[in-house]
Each structure stands twice: as C-alpha cells, then as structure tokens.
N, CA, C and O atoms as CSV, one atom per row, in Angstrom:
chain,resi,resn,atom,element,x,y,z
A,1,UNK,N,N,118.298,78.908,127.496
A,1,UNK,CA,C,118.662,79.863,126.453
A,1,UNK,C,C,117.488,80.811,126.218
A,1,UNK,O,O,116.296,80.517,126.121
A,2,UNK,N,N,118.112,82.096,126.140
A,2,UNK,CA,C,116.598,83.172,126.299
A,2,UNK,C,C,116.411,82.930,124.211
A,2,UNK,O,O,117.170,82.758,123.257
A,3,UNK,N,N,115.101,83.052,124.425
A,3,UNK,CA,C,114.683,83.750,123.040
A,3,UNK,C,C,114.972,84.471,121.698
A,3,UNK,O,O,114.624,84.196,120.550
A,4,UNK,N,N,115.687,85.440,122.186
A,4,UNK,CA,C,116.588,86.018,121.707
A,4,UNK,C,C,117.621,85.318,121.117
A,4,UNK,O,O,117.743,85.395,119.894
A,5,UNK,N,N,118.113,84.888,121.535
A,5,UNK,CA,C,119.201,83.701,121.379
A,5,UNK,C,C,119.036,82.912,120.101
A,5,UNK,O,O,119.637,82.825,119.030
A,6,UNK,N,N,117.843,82.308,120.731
A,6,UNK,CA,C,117.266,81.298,119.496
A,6,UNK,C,C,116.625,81.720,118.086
A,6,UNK,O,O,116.296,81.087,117.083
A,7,UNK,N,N,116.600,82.872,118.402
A,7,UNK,CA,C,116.035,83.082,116.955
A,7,UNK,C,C,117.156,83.355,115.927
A,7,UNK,O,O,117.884,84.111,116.570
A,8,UNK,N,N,117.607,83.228,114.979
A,8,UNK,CA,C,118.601,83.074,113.976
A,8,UNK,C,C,117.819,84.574,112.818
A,8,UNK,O,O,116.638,84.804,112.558
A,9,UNK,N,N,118.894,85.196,112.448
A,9,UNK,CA,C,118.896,86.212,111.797
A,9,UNK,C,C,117.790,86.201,110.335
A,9,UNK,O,O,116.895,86.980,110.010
A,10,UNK,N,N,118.430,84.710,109.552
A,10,UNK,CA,C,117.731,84.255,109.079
A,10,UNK,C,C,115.829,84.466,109.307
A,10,UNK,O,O,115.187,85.287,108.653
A,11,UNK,N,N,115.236,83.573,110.313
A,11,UNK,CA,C,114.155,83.488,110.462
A,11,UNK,C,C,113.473,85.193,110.840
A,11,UNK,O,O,112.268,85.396,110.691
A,12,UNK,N,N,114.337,86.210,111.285
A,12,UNK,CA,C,114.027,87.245,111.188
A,12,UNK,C,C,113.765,88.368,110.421
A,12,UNK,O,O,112.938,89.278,110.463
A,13,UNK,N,N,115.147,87.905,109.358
A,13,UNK,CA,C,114.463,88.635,107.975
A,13,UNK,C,C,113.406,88.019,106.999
A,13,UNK,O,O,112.708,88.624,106.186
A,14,UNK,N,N,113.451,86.590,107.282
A,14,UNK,CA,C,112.372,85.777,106.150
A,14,UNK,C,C,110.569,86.043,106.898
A,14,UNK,O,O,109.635,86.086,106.098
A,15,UNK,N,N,110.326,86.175,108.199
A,15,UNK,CA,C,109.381,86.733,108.589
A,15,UNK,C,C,109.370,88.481,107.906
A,15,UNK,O,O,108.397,88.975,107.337
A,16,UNK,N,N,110.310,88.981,108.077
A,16,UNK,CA,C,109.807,90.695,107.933
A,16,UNK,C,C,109.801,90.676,106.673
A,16,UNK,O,O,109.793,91.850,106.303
A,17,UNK,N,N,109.799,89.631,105.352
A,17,UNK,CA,C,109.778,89.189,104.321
A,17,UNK,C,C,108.688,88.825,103.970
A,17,UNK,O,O,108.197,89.234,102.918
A,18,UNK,N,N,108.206,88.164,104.595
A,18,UNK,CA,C,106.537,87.116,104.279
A,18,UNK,C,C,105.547,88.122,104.842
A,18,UNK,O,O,104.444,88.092,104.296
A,19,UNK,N,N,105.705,88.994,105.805
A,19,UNK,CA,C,104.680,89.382,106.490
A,19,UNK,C,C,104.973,90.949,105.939
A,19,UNK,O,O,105.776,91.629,106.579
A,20,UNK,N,N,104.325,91.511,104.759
A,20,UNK,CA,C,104.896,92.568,103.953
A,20,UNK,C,C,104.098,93.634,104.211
A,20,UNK,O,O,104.330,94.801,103.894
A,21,UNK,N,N,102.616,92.975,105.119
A,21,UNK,CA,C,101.668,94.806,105.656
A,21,UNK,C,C,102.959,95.347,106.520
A,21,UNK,O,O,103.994,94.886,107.000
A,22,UNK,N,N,102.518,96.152,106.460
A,22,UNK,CA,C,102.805,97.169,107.684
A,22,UNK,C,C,101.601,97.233,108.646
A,22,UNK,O,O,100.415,97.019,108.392
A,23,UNK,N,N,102.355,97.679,110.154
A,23,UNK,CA,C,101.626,97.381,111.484
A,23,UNK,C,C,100.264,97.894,111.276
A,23,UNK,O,O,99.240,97.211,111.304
A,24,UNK,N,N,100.394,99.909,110.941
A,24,UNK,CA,C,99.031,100.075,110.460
A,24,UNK,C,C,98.032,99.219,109.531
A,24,UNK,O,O,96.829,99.095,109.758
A,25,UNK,N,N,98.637,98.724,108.588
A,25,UNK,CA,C,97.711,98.012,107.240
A,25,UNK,C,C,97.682,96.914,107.833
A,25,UNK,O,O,96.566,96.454,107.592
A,26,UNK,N,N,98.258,96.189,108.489
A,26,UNK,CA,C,97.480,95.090,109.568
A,26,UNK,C,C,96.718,95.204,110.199
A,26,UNK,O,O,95.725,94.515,109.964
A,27,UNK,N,N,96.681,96.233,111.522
A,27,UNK,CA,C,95.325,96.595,112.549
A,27,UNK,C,C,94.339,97.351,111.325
A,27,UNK,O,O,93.198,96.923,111.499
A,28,UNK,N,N,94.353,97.822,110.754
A,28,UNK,CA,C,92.983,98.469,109.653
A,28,UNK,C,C,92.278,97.284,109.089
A,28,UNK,O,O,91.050,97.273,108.997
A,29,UNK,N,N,93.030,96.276,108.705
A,29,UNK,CA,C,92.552,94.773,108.042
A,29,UNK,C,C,91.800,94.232,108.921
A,29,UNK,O,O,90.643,93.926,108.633
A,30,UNK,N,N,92.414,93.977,110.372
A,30,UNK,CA,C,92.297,93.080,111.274
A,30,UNK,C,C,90.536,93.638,112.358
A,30,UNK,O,O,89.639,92.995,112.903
A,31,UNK,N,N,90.825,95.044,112.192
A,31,UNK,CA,C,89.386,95.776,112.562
A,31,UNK,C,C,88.268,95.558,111.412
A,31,UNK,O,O,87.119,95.157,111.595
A,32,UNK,N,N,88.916,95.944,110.092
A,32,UNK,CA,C,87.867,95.777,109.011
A,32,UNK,C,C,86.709,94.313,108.846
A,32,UNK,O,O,85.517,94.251,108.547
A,33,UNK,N,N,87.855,93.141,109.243
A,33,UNK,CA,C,87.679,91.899,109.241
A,33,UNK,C,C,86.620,91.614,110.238
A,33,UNK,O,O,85.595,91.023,109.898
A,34,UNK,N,N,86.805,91.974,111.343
A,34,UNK,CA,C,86.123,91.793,112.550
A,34,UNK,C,C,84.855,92.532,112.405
A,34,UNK,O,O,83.811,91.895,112.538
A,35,UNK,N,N,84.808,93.884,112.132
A,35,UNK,CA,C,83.535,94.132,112.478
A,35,UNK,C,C,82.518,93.703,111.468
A,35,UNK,O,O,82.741,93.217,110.359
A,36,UNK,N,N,81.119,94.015,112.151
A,36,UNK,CA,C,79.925,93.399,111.844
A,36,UNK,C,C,78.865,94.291,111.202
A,36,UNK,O,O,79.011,95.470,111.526
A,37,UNK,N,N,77.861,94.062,110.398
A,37,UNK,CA,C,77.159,94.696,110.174
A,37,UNK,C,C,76.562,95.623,112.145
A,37,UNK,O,O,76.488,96.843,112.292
A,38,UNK,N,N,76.371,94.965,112.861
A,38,UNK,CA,C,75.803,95.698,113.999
A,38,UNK,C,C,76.770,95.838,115.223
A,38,UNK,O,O,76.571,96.678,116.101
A,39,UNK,N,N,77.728,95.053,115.232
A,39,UNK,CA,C,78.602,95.190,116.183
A,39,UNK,C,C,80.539,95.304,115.762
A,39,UNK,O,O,80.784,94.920,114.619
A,40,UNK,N,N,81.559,95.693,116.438
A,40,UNK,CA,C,82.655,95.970,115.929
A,40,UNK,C,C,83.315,95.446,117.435
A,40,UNK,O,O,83.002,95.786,118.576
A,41,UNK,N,N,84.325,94.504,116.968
A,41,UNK,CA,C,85.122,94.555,118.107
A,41,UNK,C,C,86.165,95.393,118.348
A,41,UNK,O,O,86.840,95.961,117.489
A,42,UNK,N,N,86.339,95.491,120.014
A,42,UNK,CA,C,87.656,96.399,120.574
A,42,UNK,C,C,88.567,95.834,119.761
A,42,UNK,O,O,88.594,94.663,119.381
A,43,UNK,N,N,89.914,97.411,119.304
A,43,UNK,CA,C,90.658,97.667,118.531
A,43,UNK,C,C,91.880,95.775,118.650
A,43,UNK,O,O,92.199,94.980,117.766
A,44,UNK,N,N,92.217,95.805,120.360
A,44,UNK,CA,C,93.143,94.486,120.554
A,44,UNK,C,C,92.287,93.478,120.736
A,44,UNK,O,O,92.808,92.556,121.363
A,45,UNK,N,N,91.003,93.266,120.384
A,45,UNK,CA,C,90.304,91.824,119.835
A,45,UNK,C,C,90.218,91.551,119.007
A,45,UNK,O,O,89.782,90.419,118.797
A,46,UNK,N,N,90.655,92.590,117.720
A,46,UNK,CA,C,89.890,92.508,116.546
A,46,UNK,C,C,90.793,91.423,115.653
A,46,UNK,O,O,91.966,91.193,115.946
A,47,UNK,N,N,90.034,90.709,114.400
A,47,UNK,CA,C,90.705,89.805,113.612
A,47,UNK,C,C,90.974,88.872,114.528
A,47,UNK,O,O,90.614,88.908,115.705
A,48,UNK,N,N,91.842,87.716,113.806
A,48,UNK,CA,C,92.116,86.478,114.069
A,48,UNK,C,C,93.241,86.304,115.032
A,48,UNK,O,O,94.150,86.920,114.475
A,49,UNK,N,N,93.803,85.744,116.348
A,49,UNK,CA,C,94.530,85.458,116.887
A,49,UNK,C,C,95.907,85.555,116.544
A,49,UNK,O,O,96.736,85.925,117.375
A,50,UNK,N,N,96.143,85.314,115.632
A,50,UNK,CA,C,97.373,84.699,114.796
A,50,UNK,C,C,97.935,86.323,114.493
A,50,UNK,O,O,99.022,86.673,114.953
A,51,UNK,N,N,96.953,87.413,113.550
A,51,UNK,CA,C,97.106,88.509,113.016
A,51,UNK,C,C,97.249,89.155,114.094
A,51,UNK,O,O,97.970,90.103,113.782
A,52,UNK,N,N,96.915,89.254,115.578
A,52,UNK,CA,C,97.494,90.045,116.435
A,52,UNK,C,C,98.281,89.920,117.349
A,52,UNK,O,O,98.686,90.785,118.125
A,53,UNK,N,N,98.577,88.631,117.283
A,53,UNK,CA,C,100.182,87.911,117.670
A,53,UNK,C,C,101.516,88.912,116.465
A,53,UNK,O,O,102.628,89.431,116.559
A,54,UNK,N,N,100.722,88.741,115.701
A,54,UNK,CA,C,101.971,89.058,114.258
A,54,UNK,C,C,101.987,90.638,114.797
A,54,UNK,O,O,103.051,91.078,115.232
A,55,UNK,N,N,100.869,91.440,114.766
A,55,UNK,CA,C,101.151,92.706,115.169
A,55,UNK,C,C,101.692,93.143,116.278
A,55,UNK,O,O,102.307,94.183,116.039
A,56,UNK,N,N,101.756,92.819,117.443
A,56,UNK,CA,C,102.308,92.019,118.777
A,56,UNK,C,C,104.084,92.319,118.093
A,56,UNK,O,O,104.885,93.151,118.519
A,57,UNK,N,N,104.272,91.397,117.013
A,57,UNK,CA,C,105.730,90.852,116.949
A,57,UNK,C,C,106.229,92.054,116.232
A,57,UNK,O,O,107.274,92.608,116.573
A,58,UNK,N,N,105.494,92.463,115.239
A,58,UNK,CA,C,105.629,93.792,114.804
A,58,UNK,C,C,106.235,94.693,115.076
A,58,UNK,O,O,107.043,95.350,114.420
A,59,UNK,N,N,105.750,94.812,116.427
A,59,UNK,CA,C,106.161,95.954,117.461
A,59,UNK,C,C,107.402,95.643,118.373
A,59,UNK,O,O,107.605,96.556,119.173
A,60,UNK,N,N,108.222,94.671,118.459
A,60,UNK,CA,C,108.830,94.494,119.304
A,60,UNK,C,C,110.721,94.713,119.031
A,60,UNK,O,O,110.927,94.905,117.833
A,61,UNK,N,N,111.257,94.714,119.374
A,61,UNK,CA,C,112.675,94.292,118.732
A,61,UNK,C,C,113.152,92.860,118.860
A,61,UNK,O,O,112.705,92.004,119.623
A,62,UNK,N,N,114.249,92.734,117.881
A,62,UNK,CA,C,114.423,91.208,118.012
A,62,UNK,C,C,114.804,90.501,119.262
A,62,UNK,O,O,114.630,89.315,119.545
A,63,UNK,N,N,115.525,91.738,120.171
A,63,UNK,CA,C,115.792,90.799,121.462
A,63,UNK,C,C,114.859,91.032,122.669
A,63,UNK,O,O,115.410,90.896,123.761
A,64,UNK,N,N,113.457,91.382,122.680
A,64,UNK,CA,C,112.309,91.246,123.581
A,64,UNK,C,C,111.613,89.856,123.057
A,64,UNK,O,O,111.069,89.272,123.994
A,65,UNK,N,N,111.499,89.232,121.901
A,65,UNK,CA,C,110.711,88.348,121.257
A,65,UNK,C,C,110.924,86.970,122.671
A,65,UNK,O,O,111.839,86.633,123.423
A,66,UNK,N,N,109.795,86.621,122.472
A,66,UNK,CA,C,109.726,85.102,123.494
A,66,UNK,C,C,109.857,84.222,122.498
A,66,UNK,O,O,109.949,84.388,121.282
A,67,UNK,N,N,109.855,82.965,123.373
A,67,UNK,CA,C,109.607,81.410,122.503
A,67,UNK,C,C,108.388,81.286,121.551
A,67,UNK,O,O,108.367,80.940,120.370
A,68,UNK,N,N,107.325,81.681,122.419
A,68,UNK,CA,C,106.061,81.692,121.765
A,68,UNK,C,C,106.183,82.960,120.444
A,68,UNK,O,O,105.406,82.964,119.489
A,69,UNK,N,N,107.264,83.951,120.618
A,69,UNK,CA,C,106.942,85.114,119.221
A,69,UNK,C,C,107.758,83.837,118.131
A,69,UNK,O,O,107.354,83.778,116.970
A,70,UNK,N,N,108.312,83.361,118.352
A,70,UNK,CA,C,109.587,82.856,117.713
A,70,UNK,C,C,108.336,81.356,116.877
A,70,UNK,O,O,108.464,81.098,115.680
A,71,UNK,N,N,107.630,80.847,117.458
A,71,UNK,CA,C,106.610,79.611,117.159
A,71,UNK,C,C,105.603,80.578,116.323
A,71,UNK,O,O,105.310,80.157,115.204
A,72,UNK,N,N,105.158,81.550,116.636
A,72,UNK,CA,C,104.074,82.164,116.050
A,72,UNK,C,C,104.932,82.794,114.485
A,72,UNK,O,O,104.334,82.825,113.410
A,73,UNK,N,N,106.286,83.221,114.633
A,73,UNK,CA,C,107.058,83.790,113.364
A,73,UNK,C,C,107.479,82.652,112.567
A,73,UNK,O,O,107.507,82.991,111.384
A,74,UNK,N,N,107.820,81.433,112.732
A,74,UNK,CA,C,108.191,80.182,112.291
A,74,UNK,C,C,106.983,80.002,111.593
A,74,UNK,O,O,107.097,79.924,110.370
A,75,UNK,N,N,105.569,79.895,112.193
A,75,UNK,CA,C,104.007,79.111,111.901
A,75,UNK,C,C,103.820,80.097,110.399
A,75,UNK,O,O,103.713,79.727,109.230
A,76,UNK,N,N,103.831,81.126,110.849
A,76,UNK,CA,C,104.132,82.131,109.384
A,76,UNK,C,C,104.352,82.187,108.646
A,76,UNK,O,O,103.509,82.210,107.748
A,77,UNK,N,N,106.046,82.278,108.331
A,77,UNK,CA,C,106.826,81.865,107.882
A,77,UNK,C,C,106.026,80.795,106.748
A,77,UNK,O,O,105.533,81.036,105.646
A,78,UNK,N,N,106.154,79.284,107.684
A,78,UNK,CA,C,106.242,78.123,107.035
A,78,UNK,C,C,104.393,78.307,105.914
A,78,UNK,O,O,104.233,77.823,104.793
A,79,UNK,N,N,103.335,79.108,106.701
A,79,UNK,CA,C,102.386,79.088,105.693
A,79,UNK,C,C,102.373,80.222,104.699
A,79,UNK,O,O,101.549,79.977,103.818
A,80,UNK,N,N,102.756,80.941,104.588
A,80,UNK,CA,C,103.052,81.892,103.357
A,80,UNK,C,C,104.000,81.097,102.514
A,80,UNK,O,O,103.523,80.940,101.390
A,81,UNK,N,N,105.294,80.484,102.676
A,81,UNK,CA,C,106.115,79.997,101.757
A,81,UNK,C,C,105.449,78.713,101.413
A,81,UNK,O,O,105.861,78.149,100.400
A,82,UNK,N,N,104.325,78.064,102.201
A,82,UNK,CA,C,103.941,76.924,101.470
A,82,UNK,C,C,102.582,77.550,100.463
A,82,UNK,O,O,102.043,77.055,99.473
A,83,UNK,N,N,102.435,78.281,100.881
A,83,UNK,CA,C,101.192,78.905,99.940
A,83,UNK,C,C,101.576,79.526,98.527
A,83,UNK,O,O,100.974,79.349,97.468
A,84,UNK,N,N,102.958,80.457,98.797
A,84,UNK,CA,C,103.334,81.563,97.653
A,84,UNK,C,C,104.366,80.665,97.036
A,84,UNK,O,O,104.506,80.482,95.826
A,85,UNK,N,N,105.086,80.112,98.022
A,85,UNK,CA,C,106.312,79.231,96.863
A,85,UNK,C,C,107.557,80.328,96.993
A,85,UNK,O,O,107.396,81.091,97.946
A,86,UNK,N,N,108.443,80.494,96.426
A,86,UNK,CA,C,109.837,80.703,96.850
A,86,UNK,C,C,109.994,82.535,96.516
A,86,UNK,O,O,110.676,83.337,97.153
A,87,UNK,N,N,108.913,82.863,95.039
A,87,UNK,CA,C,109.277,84.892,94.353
A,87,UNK,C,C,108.783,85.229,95.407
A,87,UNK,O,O,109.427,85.906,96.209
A,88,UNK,N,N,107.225,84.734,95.696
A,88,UNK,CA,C,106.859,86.165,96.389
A,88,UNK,C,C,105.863,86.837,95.420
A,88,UNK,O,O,104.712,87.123,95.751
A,89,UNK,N,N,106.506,87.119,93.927
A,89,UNK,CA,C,105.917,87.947,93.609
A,89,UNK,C,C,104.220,88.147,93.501
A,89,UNK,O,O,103.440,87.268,93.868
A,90,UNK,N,N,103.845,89.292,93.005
A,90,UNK,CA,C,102.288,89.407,93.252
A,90,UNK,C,C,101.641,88.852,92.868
A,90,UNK,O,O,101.991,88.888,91.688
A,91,UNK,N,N,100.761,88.205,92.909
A,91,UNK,CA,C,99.992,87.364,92.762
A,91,UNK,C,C,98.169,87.054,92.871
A,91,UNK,O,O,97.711,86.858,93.997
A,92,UNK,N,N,97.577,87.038,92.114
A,92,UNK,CA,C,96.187,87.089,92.058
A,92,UNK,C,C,95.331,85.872,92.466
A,92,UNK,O,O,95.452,84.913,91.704
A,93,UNK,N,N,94.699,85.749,93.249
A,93,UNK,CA,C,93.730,84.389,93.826
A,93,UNK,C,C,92.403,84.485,94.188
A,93,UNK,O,O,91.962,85.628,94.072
A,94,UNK,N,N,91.719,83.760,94.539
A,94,UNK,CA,C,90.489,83.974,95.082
A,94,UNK,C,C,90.595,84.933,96.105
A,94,UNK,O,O,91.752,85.218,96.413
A,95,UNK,N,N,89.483,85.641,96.856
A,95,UNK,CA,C,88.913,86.492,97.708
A,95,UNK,C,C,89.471,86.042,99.239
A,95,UNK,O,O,90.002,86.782,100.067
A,96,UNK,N,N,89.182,84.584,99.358
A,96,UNK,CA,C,89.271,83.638,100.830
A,96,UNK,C,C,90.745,83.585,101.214
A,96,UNK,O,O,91.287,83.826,102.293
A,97,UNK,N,N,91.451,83.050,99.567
A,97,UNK,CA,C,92.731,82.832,100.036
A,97,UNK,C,C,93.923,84.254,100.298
A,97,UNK,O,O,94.967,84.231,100.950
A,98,UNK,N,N,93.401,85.240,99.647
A,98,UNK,CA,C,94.336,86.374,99.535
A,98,UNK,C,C,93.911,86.818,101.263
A,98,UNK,O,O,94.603,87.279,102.171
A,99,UNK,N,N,92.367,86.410,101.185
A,99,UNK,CA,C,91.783,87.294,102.868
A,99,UNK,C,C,93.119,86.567,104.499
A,99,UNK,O,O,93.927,86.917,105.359
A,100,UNK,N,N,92.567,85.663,104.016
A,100,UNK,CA,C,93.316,84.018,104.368
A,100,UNK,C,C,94.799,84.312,105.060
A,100,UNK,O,O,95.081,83.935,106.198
A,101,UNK,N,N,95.772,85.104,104.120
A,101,UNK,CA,C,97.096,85.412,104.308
A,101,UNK,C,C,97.159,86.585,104.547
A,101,UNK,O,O,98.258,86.908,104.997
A,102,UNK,N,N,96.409,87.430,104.438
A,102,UNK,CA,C,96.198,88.953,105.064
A,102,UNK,C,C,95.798,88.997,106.424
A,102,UNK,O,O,95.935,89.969,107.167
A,103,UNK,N,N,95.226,87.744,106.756
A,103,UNK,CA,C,94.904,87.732,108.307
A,103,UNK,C,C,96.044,87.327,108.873
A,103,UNK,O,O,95.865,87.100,110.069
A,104,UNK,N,N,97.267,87.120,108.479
A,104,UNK,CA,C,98.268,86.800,109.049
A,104,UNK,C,C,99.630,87.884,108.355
A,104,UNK,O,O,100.814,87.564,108.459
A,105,UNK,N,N,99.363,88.613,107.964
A,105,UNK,CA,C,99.815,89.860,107.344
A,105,UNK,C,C,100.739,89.857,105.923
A,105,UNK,O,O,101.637,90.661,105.673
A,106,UNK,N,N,100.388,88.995,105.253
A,106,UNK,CA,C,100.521,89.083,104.133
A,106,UNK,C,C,99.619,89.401,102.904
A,106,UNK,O,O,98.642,88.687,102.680
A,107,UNK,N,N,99.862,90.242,102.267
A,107,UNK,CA,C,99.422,90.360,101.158
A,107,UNK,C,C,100.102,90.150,99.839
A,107,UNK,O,O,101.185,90.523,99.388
A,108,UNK,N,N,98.796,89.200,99.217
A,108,UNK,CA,C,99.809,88.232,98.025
A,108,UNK,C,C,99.447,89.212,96.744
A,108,UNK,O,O,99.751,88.711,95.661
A,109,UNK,N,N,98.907,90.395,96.692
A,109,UNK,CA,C,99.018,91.440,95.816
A,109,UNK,C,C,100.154,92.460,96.105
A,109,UNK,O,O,100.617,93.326,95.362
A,110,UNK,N,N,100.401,92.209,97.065
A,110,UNK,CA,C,101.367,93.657,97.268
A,110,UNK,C,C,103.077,93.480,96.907
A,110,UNK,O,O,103.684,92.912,97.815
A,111,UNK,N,N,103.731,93.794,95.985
A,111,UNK,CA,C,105.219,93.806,95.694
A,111,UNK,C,C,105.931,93.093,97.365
A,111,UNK,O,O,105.224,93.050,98.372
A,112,UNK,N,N,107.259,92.646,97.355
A,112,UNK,CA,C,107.674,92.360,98.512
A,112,UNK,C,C,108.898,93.477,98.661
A,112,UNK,O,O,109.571,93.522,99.691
C-alpha cells in the first residue's frame, strides 16, 4: 500500500493543525536557531532534523508523502498534543519549551 493511501485525512489536517508556522517562519527559525556567534549553517542543514523533515512535508502534497513523512507527521502530531493538550490555544511557557516546539514548527504563542 503506497503512502498516500495510508495516511487518513484526519492525520492530515491534525498535523497542518499542530504545526501552525508557516514554511517561511519555519526555515527563518530553523536558520536563526542554528547559527552561531562565528559560524551559520547551510540554509538545508540548518536547525534540528525533525524541523526540516516538517519543512520537507510542508512542501509536498498529500499524495507524494512517504511512510517515513507519515512517521515524522504522526511523531508531531503525538508531541504537540501531549505537550498543549486538546485548545491549542496560546499559551505562555518557558523560553526552552516554546523553543522546543518551534523546532518542530509549532508555536505555542501563535493563535491556531
């Protein structure tokens, strides 16, 4: 069964749900994050694995997505709703944890 297949409508809107940057306000985060006082990484190294998988998925339509977009949108998914809980709504936290879910493209200040 291709990919496509398997992903359920559901898990597609509850990702484009949890993950509320937009592609730009992800790669700007994901560069910001990365660079260094003396050094900056290339634009597709930058940030955490996870955050440029998500931007990756971002870009795609629902029926190009692989198994692996579908594990990486699930992994998502399941840590934003265990973190935020069911509104969503905005929400104020420490520095680490808001950074934390922005590296995976959520922002727990931003309206959904």
């Amino acid at each position: 069964m291709a990919a496509s297949e398997q992903i359920s409508a559901e898990l597609w809107d509850e990702f484009h749900t949890v993950v509320n940057m937009t592609s730009r306000e992800l790669q700007e985060w994901l560069n910001v994050e990365s660079a260094g006082e003396e050094t900056e990484e290339l634009p597709d190294r930058s940030g955490k694995a996870t955050g440029r998988r998500v931007l990756e998925i971002l870009g795609k339509r629902r029926t190009d997505l692989t198994e692996d977009d579908v594990a990486v949108m699930r992994r998502v998914r399941d840590i934003v709703r265990s973190q935020r809980g069911p509104d969503l709504e905005p929400t104020a936290g420490g520095a680490d944890w808001r950074h934390g879910l922005m590296d995976i493209g959520h922002d727990p200040l931003k309206p959904v």
